[in-house]
VOBA-1610 file (N, C-alpha, C; in pm, whole numbers, padded with zeros to 5 digits, always signed):
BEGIN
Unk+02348+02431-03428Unk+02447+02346-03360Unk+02468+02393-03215Unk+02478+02552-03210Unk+02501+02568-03083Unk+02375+02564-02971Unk+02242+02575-03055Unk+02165+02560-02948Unk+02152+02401-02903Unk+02162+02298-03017Unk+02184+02174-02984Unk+02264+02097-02851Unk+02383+02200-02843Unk+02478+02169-02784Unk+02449+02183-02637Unk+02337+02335-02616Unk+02330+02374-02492Unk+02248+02301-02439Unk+02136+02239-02537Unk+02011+02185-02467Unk+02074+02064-02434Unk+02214+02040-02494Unk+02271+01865-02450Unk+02277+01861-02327Unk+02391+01978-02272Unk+02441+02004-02178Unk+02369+02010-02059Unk+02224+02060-02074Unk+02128+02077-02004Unk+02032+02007-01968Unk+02076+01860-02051Unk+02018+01793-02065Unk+02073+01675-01946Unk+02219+01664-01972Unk+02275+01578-01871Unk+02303+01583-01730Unk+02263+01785-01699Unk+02293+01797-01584Unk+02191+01749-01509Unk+02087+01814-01574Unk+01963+01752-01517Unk+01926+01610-01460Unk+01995+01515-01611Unk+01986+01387-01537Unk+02058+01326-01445Unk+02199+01357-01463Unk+02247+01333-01333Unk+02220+01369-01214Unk+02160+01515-01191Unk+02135+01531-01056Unk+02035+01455-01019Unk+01891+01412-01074Unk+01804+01368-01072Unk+01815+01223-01008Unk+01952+01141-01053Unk+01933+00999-01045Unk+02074+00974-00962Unk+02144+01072-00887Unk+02267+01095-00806Unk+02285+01007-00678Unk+02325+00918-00660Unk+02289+00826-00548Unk+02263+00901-00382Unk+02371+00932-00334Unk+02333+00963-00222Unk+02266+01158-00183Unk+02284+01153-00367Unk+02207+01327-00383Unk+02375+01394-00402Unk+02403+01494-00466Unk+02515+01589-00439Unk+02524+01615-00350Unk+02470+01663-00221Unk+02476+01756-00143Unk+02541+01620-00018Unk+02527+01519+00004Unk+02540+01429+00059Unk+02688+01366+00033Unk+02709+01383-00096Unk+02832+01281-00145Unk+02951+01324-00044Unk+02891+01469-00104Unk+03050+01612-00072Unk+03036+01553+00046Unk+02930+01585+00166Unk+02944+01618+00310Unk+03009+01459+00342Unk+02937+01351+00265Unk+03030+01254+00317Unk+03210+01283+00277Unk+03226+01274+00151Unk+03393+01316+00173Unk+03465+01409+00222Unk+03395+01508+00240Unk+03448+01632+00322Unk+03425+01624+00478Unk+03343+01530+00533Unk+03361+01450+00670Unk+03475+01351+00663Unk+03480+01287+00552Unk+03642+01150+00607Unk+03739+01235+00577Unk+03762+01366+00566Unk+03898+01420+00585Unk+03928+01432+00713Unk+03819+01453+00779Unk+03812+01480+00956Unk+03849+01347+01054Unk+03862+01258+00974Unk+03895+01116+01036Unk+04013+01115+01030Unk+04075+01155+00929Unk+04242+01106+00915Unk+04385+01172+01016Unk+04497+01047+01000Unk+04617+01094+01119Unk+04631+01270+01012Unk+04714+01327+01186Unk+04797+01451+01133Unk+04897+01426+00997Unk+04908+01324+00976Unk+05049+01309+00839Unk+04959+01324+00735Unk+04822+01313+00730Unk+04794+01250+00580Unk+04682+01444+00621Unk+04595+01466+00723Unk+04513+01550+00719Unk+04575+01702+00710Unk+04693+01767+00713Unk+04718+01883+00617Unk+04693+01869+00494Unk+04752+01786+00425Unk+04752+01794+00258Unk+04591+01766+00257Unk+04538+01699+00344Unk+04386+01673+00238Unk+04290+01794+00353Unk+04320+01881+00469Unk+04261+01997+00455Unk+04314+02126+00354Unk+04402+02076+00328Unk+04417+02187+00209Unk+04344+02165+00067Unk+04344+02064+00032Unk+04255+02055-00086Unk+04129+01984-00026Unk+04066+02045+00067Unk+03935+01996+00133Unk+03846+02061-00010Unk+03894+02171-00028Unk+03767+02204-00148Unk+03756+02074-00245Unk+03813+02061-00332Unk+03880+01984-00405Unk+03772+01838-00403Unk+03839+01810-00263Unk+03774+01676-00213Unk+03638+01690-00235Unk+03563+01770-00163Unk+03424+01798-00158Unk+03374+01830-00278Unk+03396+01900-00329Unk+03347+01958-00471Unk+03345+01800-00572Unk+03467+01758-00571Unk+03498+01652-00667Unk+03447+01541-00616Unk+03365+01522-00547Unk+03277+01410-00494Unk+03172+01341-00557Unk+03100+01469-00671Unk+02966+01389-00717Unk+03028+01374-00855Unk+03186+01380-00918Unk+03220+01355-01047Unk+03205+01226-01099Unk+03171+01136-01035Unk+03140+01006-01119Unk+02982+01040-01143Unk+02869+01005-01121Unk+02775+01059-01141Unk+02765+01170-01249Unk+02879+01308-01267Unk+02857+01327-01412Unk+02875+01239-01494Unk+02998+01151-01473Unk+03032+01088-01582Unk+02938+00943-01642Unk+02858+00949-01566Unk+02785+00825-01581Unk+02682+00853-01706Unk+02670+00949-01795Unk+02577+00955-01863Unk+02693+00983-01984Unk+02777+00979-01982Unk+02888+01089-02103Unk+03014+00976-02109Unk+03016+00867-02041Unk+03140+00780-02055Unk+03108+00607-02026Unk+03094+00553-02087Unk+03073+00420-02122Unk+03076+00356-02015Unk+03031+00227-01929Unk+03072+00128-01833Unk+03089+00211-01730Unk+03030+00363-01702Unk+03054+00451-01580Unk+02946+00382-01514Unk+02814+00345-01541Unk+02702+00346-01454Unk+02752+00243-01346Unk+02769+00101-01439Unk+02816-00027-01363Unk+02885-00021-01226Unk+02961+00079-01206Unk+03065+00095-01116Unk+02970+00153-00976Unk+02868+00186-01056Unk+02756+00228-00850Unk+02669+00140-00802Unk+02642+00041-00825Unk+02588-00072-00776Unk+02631-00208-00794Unk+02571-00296-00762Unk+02558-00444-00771Unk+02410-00573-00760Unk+02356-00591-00856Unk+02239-00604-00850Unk+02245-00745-00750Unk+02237-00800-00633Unk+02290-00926-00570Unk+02213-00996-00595Unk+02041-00959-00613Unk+01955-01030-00651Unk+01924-01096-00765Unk+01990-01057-00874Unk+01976-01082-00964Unk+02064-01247-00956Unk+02113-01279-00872Unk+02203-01377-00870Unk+02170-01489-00776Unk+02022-01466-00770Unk+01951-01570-00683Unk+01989-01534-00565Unk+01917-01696-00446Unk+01966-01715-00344Unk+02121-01776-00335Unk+02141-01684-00186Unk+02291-01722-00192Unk+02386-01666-00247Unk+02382-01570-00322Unk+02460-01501-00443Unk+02583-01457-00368Unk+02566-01398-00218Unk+02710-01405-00214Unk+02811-01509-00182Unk+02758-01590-00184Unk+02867-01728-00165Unk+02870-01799-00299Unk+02770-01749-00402Unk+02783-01756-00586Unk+02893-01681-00610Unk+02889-01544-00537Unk+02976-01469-00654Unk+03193-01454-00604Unk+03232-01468-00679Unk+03360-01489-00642Unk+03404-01337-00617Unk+03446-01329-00518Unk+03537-01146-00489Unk+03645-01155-00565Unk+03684-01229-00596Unk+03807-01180-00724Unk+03806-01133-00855Unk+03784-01071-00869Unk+03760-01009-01001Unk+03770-01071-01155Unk+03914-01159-01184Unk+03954-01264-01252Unk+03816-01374-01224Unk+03792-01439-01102Unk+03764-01539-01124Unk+03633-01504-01144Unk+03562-01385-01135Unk+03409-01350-01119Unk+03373-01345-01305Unk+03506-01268-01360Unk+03453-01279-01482Unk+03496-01433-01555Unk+03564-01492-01509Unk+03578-01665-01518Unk+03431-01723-01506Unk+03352-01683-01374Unk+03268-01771-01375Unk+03121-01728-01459Unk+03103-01605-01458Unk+03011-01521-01519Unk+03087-01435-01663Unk+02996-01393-01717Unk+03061-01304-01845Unk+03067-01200-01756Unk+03188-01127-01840Unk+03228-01003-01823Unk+03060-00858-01864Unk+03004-00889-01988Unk+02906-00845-02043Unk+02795-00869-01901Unk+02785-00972-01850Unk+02663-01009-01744Unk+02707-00926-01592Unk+02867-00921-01581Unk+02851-00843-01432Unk+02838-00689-01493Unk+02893-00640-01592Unk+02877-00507-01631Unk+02716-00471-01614Unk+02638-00573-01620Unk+02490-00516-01678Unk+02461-00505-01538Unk+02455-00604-01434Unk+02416-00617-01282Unk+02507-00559-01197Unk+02631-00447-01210Unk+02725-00380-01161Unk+02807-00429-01088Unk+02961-00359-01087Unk+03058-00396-01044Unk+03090-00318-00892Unk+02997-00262-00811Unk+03075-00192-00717Unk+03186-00206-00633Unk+03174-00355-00616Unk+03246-00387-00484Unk+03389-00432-00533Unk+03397-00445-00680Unk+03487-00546-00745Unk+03612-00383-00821Unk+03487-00302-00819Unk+03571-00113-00868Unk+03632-00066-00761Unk+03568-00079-00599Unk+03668-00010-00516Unk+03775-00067-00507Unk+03797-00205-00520Unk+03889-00296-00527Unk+04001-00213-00602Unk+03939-00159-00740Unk+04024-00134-00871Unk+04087-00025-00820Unk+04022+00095-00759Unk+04009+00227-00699Unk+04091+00192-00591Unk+04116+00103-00532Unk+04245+00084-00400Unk+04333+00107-00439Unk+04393+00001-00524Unk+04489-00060-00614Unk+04544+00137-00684Unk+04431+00189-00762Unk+04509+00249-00798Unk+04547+00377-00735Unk+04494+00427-00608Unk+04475+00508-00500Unk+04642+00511-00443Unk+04666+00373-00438Unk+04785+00333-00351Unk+04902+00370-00459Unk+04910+00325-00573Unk+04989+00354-00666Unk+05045+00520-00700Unk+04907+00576-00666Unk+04957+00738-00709Unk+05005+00800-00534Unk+04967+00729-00410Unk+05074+00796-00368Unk+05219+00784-00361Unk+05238+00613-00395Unk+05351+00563-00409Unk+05444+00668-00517Unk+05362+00721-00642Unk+05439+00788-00682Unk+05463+00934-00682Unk+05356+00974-00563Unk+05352+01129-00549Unk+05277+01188-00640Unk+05180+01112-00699Unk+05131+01211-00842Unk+05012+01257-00796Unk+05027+01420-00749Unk+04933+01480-00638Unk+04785+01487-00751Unk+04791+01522-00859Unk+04677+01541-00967Unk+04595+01357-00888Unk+04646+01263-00923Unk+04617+01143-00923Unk+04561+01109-00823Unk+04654+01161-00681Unk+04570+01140-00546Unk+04446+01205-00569Unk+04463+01320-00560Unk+04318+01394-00545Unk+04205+01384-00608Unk+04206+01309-00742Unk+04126+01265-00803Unk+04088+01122-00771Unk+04185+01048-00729Unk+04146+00950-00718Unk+04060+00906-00564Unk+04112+01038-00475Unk+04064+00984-00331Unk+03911+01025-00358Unk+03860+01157-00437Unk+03751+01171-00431Unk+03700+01076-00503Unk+03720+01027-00612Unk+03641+00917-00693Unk+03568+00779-00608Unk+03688+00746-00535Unk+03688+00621-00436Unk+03592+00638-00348Unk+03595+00805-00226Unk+03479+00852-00219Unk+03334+00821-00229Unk+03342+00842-00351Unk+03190+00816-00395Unk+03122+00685-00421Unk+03250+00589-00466Unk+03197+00485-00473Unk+03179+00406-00330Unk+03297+00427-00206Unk+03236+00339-00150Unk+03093+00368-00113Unk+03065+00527-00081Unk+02926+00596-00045Unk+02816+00496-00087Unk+02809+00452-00218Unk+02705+00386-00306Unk+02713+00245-00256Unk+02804+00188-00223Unk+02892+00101-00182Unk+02729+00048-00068Unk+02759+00147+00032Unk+02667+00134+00164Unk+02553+00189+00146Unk+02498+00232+00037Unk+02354+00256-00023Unk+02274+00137-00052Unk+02139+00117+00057Unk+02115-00063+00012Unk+02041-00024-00101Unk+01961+00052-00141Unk+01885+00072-00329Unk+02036+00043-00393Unk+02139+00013-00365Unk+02217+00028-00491Unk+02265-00127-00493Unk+02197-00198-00421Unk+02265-00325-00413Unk+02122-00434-00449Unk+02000-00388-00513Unk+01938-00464-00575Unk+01840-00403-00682Unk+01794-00481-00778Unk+01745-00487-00891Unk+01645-00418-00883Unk+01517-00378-00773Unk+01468-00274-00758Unk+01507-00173-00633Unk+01592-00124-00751Unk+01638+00027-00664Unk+01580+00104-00662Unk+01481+00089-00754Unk+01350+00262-00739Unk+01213+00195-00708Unk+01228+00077-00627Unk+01046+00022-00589Unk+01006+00015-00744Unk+01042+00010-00863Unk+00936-00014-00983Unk+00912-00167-00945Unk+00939-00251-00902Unk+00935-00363-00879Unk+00789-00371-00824Unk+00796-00339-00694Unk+00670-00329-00584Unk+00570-00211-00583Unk+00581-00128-00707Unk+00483-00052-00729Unk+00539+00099-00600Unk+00651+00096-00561Unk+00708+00223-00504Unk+00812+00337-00583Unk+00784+00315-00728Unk+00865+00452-00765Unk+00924+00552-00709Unk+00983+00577-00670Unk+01069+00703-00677Unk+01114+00702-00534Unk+01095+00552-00434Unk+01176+00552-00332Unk+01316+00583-00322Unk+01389+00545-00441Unk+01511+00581-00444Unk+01556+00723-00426Unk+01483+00826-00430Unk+01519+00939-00427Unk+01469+01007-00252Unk+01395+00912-00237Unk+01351+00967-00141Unk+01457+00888+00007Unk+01447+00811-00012Unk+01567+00736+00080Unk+01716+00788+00065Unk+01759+00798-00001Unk+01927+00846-00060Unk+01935+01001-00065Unk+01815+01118-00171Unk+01846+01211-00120Unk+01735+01329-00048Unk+01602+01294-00061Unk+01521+01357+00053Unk+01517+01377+00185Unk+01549+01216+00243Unk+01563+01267+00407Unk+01695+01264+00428Unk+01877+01283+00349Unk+01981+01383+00379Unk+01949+01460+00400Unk+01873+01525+00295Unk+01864+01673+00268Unk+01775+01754+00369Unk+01670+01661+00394Unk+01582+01745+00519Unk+01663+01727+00678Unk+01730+01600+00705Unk+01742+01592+00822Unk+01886+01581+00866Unk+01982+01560+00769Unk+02138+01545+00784Unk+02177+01681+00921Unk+02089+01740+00944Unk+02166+01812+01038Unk+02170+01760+01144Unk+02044+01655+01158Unk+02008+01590+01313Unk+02118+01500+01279Unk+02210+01462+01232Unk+02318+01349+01257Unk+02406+01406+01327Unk+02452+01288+01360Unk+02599+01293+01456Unk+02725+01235+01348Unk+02802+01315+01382Unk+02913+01314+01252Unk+03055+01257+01329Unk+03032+01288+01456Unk+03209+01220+01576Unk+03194+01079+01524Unk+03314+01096+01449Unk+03372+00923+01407Unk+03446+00907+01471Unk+03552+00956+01520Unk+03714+00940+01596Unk+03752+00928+01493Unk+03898+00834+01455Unk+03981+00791+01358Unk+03978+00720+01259Unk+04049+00720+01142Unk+04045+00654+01029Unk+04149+00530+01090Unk+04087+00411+01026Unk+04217+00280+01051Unk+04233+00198+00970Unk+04353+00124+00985Unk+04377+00043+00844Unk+04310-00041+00849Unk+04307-00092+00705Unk+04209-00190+00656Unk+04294-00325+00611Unk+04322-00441+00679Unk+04322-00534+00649Unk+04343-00580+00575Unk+04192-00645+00502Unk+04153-00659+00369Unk+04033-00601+00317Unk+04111-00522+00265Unk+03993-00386+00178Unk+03944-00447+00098Unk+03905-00584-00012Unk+03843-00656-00061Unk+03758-00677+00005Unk+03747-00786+00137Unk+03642-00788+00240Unk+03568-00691+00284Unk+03625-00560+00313Unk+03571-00453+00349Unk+03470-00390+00275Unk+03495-00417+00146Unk+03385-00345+00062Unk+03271-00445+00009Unk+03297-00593+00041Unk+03163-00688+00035Unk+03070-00686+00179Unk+03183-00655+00304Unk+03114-00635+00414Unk+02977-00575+00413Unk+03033-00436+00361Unk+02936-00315+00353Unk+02839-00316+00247Unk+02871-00435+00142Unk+02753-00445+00020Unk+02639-00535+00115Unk+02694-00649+00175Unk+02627-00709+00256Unk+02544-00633+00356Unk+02601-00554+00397Unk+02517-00513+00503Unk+02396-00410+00505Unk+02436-00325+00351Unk+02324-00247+00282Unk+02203-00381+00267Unk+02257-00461+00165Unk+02142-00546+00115Unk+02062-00598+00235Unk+02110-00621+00341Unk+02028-00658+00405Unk+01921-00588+00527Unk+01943-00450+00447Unk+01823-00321+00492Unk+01712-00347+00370Unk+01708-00362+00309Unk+01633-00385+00168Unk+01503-00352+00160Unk+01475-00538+00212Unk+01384-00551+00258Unk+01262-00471+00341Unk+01357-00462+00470Unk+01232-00336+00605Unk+01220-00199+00535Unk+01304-00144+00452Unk+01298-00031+00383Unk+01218-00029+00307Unk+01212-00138+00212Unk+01062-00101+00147Unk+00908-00200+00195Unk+00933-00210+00312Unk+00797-00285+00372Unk+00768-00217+00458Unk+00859-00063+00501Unk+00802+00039+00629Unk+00736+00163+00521Unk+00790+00188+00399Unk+00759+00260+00267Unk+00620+00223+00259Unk+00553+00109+00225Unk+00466+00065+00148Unk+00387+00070+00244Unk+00367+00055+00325Unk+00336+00067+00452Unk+00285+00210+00490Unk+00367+00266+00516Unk+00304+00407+00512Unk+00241+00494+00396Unk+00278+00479+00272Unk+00220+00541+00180Unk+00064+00436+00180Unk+00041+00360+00195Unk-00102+00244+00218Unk-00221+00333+00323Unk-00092+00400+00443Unk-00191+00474+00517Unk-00171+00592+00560Unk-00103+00693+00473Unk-00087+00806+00485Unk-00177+00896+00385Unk-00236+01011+00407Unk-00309+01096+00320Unk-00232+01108+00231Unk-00282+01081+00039Unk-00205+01074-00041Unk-00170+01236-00068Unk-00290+01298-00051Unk-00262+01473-00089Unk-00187+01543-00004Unk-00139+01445+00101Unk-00003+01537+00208Unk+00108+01456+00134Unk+00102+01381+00073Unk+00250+01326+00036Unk+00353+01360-00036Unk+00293+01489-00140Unk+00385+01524-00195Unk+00361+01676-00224Unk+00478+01733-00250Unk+00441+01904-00200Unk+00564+01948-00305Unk+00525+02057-00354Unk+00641+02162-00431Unk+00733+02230-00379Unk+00836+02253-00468Unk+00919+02302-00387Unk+01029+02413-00496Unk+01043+02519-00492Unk+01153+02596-00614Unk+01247+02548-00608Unk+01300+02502-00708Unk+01494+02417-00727Unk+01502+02514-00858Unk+01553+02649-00843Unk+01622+02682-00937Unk+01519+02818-00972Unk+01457+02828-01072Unk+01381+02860-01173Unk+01239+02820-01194Unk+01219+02711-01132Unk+01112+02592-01140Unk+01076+02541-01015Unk+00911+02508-01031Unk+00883+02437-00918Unk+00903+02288-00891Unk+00929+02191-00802Unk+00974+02060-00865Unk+00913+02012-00757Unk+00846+01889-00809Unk+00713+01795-00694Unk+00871+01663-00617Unk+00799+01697-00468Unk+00905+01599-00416Unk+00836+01589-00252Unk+00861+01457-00222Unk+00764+01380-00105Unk+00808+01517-00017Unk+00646+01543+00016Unk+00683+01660+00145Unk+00735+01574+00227Unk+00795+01717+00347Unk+00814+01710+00455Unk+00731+01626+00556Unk+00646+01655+00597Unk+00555+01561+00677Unk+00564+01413+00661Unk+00569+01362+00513Unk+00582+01224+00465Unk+00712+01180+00476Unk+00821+01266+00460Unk+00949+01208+00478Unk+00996+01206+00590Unk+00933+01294+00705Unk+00970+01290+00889Unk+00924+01148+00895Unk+00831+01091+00844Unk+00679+00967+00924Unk+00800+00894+00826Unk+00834+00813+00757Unk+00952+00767+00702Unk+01090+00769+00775Unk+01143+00851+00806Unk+01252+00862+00883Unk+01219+00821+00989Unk+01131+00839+01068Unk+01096+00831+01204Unk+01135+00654+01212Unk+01045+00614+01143Unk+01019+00452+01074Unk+01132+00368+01042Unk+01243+00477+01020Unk+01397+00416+00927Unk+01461+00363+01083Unk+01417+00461+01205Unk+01499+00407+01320Unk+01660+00448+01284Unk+01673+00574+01222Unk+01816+00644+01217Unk+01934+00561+01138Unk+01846+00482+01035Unk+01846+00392+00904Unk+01981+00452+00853Unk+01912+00590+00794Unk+01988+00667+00671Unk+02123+00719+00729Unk+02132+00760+00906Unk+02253+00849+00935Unk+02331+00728+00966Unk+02328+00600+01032Unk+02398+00488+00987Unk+02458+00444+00904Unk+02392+00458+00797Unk+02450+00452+00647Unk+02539+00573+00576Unk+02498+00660+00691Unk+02628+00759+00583Unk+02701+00761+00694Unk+02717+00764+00809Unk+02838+00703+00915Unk+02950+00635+00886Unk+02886+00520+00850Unk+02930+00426+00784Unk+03025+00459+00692Unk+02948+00487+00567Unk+03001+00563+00411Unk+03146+00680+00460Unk+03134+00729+00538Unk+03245+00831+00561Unk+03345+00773+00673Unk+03286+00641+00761Unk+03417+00603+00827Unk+03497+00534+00735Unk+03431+00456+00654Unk+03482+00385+00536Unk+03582+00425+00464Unk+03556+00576+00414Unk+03631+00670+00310Unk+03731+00701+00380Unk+03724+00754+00521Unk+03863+00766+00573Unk+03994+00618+00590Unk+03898+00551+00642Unk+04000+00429+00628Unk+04025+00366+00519Unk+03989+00397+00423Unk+04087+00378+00274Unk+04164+00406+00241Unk+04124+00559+00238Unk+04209+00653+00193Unk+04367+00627+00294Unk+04310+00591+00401Unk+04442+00618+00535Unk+04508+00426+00439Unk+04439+00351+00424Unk+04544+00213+00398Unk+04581+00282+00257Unk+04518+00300+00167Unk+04634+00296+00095Unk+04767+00370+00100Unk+04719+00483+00169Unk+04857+00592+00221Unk+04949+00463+00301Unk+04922+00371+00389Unk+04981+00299+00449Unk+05084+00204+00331Unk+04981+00157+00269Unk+05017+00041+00175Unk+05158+00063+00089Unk+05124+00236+00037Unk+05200+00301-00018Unk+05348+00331+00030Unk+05344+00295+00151Unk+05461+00346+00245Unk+05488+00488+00322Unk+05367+00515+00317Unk+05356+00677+00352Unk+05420+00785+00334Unk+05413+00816+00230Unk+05463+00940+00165Unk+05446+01042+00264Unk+05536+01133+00242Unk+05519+01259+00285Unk+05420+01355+00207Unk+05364+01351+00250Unk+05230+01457+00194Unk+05216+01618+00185Unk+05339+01653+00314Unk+05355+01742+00323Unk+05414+01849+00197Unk+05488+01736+00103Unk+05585+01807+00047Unk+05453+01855-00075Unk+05341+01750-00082Unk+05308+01788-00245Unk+05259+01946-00258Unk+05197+01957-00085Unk+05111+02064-00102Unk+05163+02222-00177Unk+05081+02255-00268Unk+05065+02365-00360Unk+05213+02313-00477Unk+05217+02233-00502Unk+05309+02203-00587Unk+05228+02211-00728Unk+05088+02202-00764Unk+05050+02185-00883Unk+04980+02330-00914Unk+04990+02436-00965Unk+04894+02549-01017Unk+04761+02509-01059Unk+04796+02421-01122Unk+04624+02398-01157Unk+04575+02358-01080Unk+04593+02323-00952Unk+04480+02270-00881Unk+04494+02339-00733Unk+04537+02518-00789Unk+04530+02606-00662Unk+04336+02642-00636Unk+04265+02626-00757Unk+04136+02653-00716Unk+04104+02540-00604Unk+04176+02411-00606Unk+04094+02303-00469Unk+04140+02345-00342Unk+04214+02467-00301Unk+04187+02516-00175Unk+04073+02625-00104Unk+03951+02658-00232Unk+03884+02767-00227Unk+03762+02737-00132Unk+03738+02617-00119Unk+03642+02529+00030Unk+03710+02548+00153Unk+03890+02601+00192Unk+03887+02642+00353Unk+03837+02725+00386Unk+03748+02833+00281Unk+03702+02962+00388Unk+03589+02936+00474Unk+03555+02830+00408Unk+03457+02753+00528Unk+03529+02660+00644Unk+03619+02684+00661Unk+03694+02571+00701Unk+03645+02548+00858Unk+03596+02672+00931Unk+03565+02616+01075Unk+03438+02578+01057Unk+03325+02638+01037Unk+03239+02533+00954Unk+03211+02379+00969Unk+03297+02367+00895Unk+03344+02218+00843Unk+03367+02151+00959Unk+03450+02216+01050Unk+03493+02119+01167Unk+03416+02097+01263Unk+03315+02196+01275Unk+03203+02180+01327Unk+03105+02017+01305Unk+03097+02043+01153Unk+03015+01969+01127Unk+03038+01834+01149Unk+03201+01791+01100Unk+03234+01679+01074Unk+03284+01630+01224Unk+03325+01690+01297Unk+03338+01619+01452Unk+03498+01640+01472Unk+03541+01736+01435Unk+03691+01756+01477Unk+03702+01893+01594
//
């Protein structure tokens, strides 16, 4: 039983990291960058649980293999909904499962229709001060809008099996973060309110989907005329060696993206701050000041300031 248990365990970490949208290492740096966006009222309390934030960034993604209707919530298949689909699909949530089954958007995902849910309840826990609630909930929201502005997450072939490009998805979302996120520019200026945060999060589905396309026709494209035996190279992750598009192949890709990918996480983290900042608005703006260190259990989410100048470096403060 107990070895059963371990190989479970070992089993899911694996897959989640494997199939993680914008990669772990990406999620964090995006939410641990929109803390750097926000006013002085709201950015003490959330540099104090900056760990917190960051760390608790790739928790949906565990949960997507261990909790039911988790997957649904990181994409939206638009294609699947023909031409036109966004003037098919209703942004209201009520009327979307009115016009479609509830069973049919679950299968083709709910992203844009969950941050919605994730506003709603974002705003509620500061309204009531329930610091456990914020902090969980700002990182959750986090992540989804991230996926939100991921265009693989906004159609039916998200991993090229479609067009015979496997494993683009990993290589777009977390290979060239991971090799080149340092060459980004991270100065956002300020977080601002949002309007209508409904709109806001079809904006950004829209505007992924319509990278789609050149993304996988500059892909196919180069793997057609690139040396196949430079394309992919080993690399130690852990214990193990693990095959993943070299370097060389993912520069000639990036080069190609035209600064594709740091757009998209620009994006993803101006986003996160201006959520997070409306619903604090929506809420009536709590004092934030007061929650800080009010909960023991969640004195470990200050253990990310010892990096804290670091951080400010990175994120543009």
């Amino acid at each position: 039983m107990k070895s059963k248990f371990i190989g479970l365990c070992w089993l899911l970490t694996w897959v989640s990291f494997e199939v993680s949208a914008w990669g772990f290492a990406a999620h964090k740096h995006i939410n641990r960058c929109a803390v750097f966006t926000l006013p002085p009222a709201m950015f003490t309390f959330y540099k104090y649980y900056l760990g917190y934030i960051t760390e608790n960034a790739v928790n949906p993604d565990k949960r997507r293999y261990v909790l039911e209707g988790e997957a649904s919530r990181h994409y939206i298949d638009l294609d699947y909904y023909g031409d036109n689909a966004l003037d098919k699909l209703p942004k209201d949530w009520a009327q979307a499962t009115h016009k479609y089954s509830q069973d049919t958007l679950l299968a083709h995902g709910i992203v844009p229709w969950h941050i919605q849910h994730m506003q709603h309840r974002l705003t509620n826990a500061f309204r009531n001060k329930d610091i456990a609630q914020i902090l969980k909930l700002s990182s959750d929201i986090g992540h989804y809008i991230a996926d939100a502005n991921v265009p693989l997450h906004t159609t039916q072939n998200y991993n090229g099996q479609l067009t015979g490009q496997d494993g683009i998805h990993g290589l777009w979302e977390t290979r060239l973060p991971e090799l080149f996120k340092e060459e980004y520019n991270f100065f956002l200026g300020n977080a601002t309110y949002v309007k209508d945060p409904q709109q806001r999060a079809w904006k950004a589905i829209i505007q992924a989907h319509a990278t789609v396309p050149n993304l996988l026709k500059l892909e196919k494209e180069l793997s057609q005329n690139f040396n196949t035996l430079h394309k992919f190279s080993y690399e130690k992750r852990g214990a193990s060696l693990k095959k993943v598009y070299s370097e060389a192949y993912a520069r000639a890709y990036h080069d190609l993206l035209q600064g594709q990918v740091e757009h998209q996480m620009r994006t993803s983290i101006k986003m996160v701050g201006d959520f997070w900042l409306t619903c604090w608005i929506d809420a009536g703006e709590p004092d934030l000041d007061e929650l800080i260190g009010v909960s023991v259990m969640l004195e470990e989410a200050v253990s990310g300031n010892k990096n804290l100048k670091v951080l400010v470096r990175e994120c543009g403060d």
